[in-house]
C-alpha positions as CSV (number, residue, x, y, z in Angstrom):
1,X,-76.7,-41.3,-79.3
2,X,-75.1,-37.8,-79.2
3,X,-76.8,-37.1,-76.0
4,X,-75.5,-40.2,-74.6
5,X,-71.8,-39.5,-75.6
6,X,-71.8,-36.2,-74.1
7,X,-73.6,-37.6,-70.5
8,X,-70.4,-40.2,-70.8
9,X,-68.2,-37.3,-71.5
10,X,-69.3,-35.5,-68.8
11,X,-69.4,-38.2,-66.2
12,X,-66.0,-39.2,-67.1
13,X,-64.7,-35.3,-66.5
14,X,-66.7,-35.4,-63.3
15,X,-64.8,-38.7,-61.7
16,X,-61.2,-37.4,-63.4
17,X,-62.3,-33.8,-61.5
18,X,-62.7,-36.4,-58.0
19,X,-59.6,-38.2,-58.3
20,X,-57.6,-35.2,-58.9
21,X,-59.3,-33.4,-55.6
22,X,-58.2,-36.5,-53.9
23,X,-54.9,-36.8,-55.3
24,X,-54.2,-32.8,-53.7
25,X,-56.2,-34.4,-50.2
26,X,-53.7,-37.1,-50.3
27,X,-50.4,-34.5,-49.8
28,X,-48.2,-33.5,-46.7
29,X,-48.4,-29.5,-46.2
30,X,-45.6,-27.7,-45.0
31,X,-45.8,-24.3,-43.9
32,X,-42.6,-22.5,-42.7
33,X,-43.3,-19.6,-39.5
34,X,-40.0,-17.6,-39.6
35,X,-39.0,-14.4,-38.7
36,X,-39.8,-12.5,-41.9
37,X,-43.0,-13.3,-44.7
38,X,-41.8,-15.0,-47.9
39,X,-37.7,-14.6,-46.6
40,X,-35.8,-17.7,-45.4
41,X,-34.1,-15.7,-42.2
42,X,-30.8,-16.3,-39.5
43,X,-33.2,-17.5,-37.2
44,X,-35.7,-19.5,-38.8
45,X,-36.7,-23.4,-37.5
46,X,-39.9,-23.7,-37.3
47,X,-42.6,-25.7,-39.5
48,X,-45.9,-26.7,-39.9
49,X,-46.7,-29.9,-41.2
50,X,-50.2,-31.0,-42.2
51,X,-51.0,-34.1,-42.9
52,X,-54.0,-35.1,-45.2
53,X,-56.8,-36.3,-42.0
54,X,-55.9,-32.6,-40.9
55,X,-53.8,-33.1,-38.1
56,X,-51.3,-30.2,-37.8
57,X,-47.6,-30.4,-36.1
58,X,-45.5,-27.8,-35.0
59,X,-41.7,-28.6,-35.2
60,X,-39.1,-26.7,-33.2
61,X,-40.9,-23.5,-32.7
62,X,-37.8,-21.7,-31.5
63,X,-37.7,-18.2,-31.5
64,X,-39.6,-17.4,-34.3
65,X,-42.9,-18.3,-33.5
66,X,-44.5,-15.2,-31.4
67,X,-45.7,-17.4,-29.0
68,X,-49.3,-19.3,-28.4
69,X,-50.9,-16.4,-29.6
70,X,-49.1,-16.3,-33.2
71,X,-52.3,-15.8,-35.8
72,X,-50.0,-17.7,-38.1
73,X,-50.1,-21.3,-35.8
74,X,-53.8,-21.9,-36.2
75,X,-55.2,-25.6,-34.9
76,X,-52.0,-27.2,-33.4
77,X,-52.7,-31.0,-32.5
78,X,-49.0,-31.5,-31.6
79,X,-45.5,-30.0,-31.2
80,X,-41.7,-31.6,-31.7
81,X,-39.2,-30.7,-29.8
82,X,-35.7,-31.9,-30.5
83,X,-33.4,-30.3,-27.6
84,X,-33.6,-27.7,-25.3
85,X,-31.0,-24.9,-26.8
86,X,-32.9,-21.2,-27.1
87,X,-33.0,-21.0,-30.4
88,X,-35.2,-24.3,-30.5
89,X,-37.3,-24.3,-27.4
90,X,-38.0,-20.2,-27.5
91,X,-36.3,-18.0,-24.7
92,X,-37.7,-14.7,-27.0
93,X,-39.6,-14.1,-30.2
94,X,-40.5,-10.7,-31.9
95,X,-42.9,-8.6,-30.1
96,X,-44.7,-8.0,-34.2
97,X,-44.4,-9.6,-37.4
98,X,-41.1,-8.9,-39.4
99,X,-39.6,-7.0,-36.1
100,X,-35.4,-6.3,-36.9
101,X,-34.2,-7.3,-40.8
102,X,-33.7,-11.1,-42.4
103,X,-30.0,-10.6,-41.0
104,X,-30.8,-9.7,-37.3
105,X,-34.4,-10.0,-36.0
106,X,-35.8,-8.3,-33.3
107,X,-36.2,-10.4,-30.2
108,X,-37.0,-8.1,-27.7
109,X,-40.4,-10.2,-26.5
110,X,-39.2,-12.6,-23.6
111,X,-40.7,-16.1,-22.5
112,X,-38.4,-17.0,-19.7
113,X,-38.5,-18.7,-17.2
114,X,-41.5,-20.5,-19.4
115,X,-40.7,-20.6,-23.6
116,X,-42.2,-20.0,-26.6
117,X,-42.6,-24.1,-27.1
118,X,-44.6,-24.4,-24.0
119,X,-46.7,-21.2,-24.4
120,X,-47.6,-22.4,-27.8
121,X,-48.5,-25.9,-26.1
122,X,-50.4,-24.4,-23.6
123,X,-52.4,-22.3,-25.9
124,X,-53.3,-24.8,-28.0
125,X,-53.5,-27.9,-26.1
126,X,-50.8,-29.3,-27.8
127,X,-49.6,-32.6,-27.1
128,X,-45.5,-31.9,-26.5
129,X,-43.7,-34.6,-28.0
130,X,-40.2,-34.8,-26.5
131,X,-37.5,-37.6,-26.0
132,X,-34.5,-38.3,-23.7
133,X,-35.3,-37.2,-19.5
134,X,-37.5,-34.3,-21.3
135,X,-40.6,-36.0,-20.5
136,X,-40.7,-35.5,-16.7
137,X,-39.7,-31.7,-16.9
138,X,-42.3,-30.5,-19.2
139,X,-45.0,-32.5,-17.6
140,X,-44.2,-31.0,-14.2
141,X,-43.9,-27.4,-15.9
142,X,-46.9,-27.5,-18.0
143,X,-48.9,-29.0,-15.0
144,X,-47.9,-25.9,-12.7
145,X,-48.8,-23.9,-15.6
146,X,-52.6,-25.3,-16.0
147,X,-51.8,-28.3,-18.8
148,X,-52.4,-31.9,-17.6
149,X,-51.7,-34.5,-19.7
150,X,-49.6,-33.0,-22.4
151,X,-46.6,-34.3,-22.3
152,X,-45.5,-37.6,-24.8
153,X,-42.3,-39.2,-24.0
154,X,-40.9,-40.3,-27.4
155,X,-37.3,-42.3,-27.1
156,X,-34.8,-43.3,-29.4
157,X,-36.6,-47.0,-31.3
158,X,-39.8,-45.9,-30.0
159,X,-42.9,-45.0,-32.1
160,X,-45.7,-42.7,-31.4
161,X,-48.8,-41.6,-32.9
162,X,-51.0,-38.8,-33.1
163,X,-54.2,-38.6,-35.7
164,X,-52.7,-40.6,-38.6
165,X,-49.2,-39.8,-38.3
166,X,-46.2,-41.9,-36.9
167,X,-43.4,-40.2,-34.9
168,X,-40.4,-42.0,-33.9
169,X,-37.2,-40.8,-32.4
170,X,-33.8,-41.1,-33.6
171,X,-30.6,-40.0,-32.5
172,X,-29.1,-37.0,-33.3
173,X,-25.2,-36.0,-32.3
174,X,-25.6,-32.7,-30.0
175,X,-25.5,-31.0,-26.7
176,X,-28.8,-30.3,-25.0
177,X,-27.7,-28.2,-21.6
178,X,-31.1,-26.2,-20.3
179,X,-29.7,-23.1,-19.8
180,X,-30.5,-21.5,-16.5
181,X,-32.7,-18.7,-18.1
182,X,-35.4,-21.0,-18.0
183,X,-35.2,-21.7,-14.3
184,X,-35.8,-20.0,-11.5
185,X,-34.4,-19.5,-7.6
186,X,-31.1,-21.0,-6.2
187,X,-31.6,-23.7,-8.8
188,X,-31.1,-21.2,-11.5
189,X,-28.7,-18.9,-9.3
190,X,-26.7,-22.1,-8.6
191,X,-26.1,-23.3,-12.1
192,X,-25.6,-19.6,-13.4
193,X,-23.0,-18.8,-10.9
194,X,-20.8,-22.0,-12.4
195,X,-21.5,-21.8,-15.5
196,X,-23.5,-25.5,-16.1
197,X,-26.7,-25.9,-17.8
198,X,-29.3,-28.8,-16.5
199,X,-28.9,-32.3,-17.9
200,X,-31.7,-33.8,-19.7
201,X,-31.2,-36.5,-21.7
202,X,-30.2,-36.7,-25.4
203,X,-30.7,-34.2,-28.2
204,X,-32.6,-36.1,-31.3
205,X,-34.3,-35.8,-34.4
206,X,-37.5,-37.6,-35.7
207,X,-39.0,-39.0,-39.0
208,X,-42.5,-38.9,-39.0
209,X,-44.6,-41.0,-41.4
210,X,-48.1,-39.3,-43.0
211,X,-51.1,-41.0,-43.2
212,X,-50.3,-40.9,-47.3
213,X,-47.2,-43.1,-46.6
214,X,-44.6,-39.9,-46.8
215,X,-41.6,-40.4,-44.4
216,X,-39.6,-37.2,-43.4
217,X,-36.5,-37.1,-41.6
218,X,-36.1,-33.9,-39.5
219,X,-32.2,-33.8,-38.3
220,X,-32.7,-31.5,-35.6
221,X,-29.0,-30.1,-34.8
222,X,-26.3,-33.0,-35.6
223,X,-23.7,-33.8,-37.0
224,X,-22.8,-36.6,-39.2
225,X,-23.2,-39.8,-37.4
226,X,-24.1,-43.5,-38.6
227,X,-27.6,-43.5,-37.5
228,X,-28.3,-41.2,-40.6
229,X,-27.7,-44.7,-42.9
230,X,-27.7,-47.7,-40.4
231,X,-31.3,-46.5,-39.0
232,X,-32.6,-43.4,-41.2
233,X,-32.4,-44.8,-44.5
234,X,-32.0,-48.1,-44.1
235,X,-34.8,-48.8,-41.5
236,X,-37.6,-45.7,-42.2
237,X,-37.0,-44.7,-45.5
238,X,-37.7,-41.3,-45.7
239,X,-38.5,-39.5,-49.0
240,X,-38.0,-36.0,-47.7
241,X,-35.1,-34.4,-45.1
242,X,-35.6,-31.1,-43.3
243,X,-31.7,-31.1,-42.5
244,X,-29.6,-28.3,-40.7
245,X,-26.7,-26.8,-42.3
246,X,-25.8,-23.8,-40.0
247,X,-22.4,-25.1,-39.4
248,X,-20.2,-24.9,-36.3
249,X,-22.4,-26.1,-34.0
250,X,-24.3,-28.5,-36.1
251,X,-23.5,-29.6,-39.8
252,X,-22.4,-27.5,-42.1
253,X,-23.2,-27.1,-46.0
254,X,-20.7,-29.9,-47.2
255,X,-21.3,-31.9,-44.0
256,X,-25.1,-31.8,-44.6
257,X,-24.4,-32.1,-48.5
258,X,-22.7,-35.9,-47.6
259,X,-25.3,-37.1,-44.9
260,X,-28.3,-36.5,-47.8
261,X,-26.1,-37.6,-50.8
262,X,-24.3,-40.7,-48.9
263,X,-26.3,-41.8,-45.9
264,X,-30.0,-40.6,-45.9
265,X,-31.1,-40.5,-49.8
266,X,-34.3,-38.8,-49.8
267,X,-36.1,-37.7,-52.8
268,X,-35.8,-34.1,-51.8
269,X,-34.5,-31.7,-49.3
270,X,-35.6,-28.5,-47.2
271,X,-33.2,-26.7,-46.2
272,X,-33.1,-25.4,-42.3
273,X,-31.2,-23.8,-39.4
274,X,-28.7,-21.9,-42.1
275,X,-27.8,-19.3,-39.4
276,X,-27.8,-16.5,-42.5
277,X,-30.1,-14.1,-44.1
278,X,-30.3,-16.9,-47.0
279,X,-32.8,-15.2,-49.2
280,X,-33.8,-11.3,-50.5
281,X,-37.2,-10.5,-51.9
282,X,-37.6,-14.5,-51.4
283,X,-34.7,-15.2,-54.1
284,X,-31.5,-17.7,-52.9
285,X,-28.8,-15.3,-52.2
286,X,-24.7,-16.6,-52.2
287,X,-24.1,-18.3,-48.5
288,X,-24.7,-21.4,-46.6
289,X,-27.9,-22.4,-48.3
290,X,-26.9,-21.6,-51.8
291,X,-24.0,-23.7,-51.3
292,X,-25.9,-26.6,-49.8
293,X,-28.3,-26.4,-52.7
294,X,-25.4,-26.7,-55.4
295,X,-23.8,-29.6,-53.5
296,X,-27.0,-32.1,-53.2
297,X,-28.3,-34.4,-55.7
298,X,-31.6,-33.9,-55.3
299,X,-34.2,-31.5,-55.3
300,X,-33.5,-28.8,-52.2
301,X,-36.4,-26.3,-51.6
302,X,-36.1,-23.2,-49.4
303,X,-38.5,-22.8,-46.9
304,X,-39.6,-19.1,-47.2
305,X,-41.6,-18.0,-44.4
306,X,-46.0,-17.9,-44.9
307,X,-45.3,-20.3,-48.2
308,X,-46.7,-23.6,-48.1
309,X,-45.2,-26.7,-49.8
310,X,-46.5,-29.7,-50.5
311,X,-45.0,-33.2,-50.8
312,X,-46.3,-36.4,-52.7
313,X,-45.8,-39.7,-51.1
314,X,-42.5,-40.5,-52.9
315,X,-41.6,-36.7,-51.6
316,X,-42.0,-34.9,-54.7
317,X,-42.7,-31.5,-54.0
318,X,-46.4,-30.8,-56.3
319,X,-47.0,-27.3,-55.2
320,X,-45.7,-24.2,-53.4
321,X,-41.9,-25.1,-54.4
């Protein structure tokens, strides 16, 4: 009888052992790629998102990813792209790991005419997600460069999908000028020489739904508009925002404090695009993102470069936070 109770015992650890190892399969990853390891910097964007079938997305790889070579990316399956500005789409990037201070990295390592999102495409065969008249231009670029087929046009009420993970577009209130940089020839001479930067299309943002039913919200640069409750929350439901807050040119602290307390209400926040050395020795110093941590209601987690998060379905953050 006693042998019996303990094979029950142990059968019953074994399946409580199973469910847990499923329960840690069945969360989103996030993995931050800024300038400096375990430091939220002035520069960083970019994140890794993993969801649970393994499929791996790069968003807004900006100038802190060190292009398609970065040992940090590892298998990318697909890259976001919300607008065209240099700090999102990558004119430079550090020529090695933590190059410069938090405060003012060093950039020296230039991409242009190409970028840093495109090299990291390229590298990887990627497939570049983009929305607006974005689509044409990369695919023309990235077929010049050697990359058929890469390009996934993405517009505002659409929905794509890529392993087991949703992406739709949603509007975002920006510029999105190409600058000239990027081009080359009387095109780019022409455009310099006046000052203008190419039209293509809308900025946006996204909200991409996991194959564990996790809907995130990723603001790109914005500023408060009515999408954020009339589509956003009311619509896709997201239980975790990435949001901006550098201010200025995008939303800043109290702006992006009201858009997640008001209009989006997720379950929790990371903070992004603060513009500021935010943290030292990966603690919150005073600035933008202390300040937009103090005025949301919910959970808000700083996304400290190398550390990996991750998120429940109900966007509860179970590890890394």
């Amino acid at each position: 009888m006693e042998d019996k109770k303990t094979l029950s015992q142990l059968c019953f650890a074994a399946a409580l052992m199973v469910l847990s190892a499923t329960a840690v399969a069945a969360n989103v990853k996030i993995t931050p790629l800024g300038s400096h390891d375990g430091e939220f910097c002035r520069a960083d964007r970019a994140l890794i998102f993993e969801d649970p079938d393994g499929t791996r997305i790069l968003y807004d790889a900006g100038r802190t990813v060190r292009g398609g070579s970065d040992p940090r990316l590892g298998k990318i399956d697909a890259v976001l792209l919300t607008h065209l500005h240099g700090d999102h789409l990558g004119d430079v990037y550090q020529p090695t790991a933590n190059a410069g201070t938090c405060a003012a990295p060093d950039f020296s390592a230039k991409s242009t005419p190409s970028s840093v999102t495109e090299e990291v495409v390229l590298a990887k065969k990627a497939k570049l997600f983009v929305g607006g008249e974005m689509g044409d231009f990369f695919g023309k670029r990235l077929k010049a460069a050697g990359g058929d087929d890469l390009v996934r046009l993405v517009r505002f009420g659409g929905l794509a999908k890529i392993g087991g993970v949703g992406i739709a577009s949603v509007p975002a209130a920006h510029t999105n000028g190409l600058d000239p940089k990027f081009l080359t020839g009387a095109q780019a001479e022409g455009l310099a020489a006046s000052g203008l930067t190419a039209y293509v299309g809308p900025a946006g943002g996204y909200v991409i739904t996991f194959s564990n039913g996790l809907a995130v919200y990723l603001s790109g640069d914005t500023g408060i508009i009515a999408d954020q409750d009339l589509v956003v929350r009311r619509y896709y439901k997201p239980k975790l925002a990435v949001m901006n807050i550098g201010g200025v040119f995008s939303t800043g602290p109290a702006e992006a404090a009201y858009v997640m307390n008001d209009l989006v209400q997720p379950n929790a926040v990371i903070a992004s695009h603060a513009n500021e050395a935010a943290t030292k020795d990966g603690k919150l110093l005073p600035g933008k993102t202390m300040d937009f941590k103090n005025a949301v209601k919910v959970p808000v987690y700083v996304p400290l470069s190398g550390k990996t998060m991750e998120f429940s379905a109900e966007g509860k953050c179970v590890s890394g936070c």
